[in-house]
VMD Tcl script that draws the C-alpha trace (Angstrom):
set ca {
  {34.14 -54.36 40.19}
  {30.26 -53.27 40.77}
  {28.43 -52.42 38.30}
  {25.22 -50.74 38.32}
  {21.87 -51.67 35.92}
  {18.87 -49.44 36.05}
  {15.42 -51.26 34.01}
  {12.85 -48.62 33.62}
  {9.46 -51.11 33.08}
  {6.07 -51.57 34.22}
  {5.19 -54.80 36.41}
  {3.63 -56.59 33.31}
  {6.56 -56.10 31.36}
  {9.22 -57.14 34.20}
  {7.07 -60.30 35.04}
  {7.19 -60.92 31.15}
  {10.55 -60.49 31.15}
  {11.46 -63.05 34.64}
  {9.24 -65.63 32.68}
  {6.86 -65.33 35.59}
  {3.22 -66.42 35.35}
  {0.18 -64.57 34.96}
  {-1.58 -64.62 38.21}
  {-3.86 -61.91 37.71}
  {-7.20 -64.28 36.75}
  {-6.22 -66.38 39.97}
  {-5.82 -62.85 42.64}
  {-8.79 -61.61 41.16}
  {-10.67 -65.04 42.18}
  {-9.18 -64.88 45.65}
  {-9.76 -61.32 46.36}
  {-13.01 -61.44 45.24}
  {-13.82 -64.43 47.86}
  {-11.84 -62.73 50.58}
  {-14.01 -59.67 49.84}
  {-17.00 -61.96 50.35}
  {-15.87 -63.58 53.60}
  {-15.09 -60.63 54.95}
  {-19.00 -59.27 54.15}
  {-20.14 -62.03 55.41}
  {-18.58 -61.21 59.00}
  {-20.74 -59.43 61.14}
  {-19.19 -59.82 64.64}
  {-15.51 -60.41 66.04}
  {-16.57 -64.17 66.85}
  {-17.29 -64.89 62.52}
  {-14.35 -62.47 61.65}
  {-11.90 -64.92 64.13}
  {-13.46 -68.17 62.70}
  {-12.73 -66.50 59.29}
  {-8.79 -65.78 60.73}
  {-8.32 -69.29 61.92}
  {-9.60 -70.60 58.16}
  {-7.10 -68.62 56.30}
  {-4.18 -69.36 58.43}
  {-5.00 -72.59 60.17}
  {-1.60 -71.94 62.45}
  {-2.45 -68.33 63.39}
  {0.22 -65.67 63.80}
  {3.30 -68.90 64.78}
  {1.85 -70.50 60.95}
  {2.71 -66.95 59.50}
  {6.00 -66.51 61.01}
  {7.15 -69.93 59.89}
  {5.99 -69.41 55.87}
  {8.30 -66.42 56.59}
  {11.13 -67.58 57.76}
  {11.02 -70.16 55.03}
  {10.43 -67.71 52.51}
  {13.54 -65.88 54.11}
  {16.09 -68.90 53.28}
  {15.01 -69.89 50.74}
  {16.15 -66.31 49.08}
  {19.09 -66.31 51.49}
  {19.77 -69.86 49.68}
  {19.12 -68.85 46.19}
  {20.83 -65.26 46.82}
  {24.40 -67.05 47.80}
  {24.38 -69.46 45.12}
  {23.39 -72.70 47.13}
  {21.96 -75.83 45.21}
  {22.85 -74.34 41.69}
  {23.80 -77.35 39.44}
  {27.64 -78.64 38.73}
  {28.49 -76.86 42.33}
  {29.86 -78.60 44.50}
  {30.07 -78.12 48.59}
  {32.71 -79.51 50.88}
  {35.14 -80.26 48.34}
}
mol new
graphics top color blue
foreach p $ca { graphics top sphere $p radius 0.5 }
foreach p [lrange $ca 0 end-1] q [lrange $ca 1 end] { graphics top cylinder $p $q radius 0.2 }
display resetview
């Protein structure tokens, strides 16, 4: 059986409704500095040293946060590690 459920809601209220925090105080912060930084970066040379700051591991640091990111969901999505669940038995 599939079944189908459509939510019609803005962002606020579907964050609201996950129980998800409010993170707007904290993006505004970092944006804000980011903006800043970025200013601040008059040739290629300050605008790399800025790169390397945010992600100390470059472009292999990014892949790896996203391949984690990417089981973790795979994990979550099939139902691994949920309480009173047992594997191998």
């Amino acid at each position: 059986m599939k079944v189908n459920v459509e939510v019609e809601c803005s962002p606020e209220e579907a964050r609201r409704f996950l129980g998800l925090p409010d993170v707007t105080r904290a993006n505004d912060v970092y944006v804000d500095a980011l903006t800043k930084a970025m200013q601040g970066a008059g040739n290629f040379d300050q605008l790399n040293e800025l790169t390397k700051q945010i992600a100390p591991m470059g472009q292999f640091g990014l892949k790896m946060f996203q391949q984690l990111m990417e089981s973790g969901m795979g994990m979550a999505m099939s139902g691994a590690g949920k309480p009173g669940k047992k594997t191998g038995d």
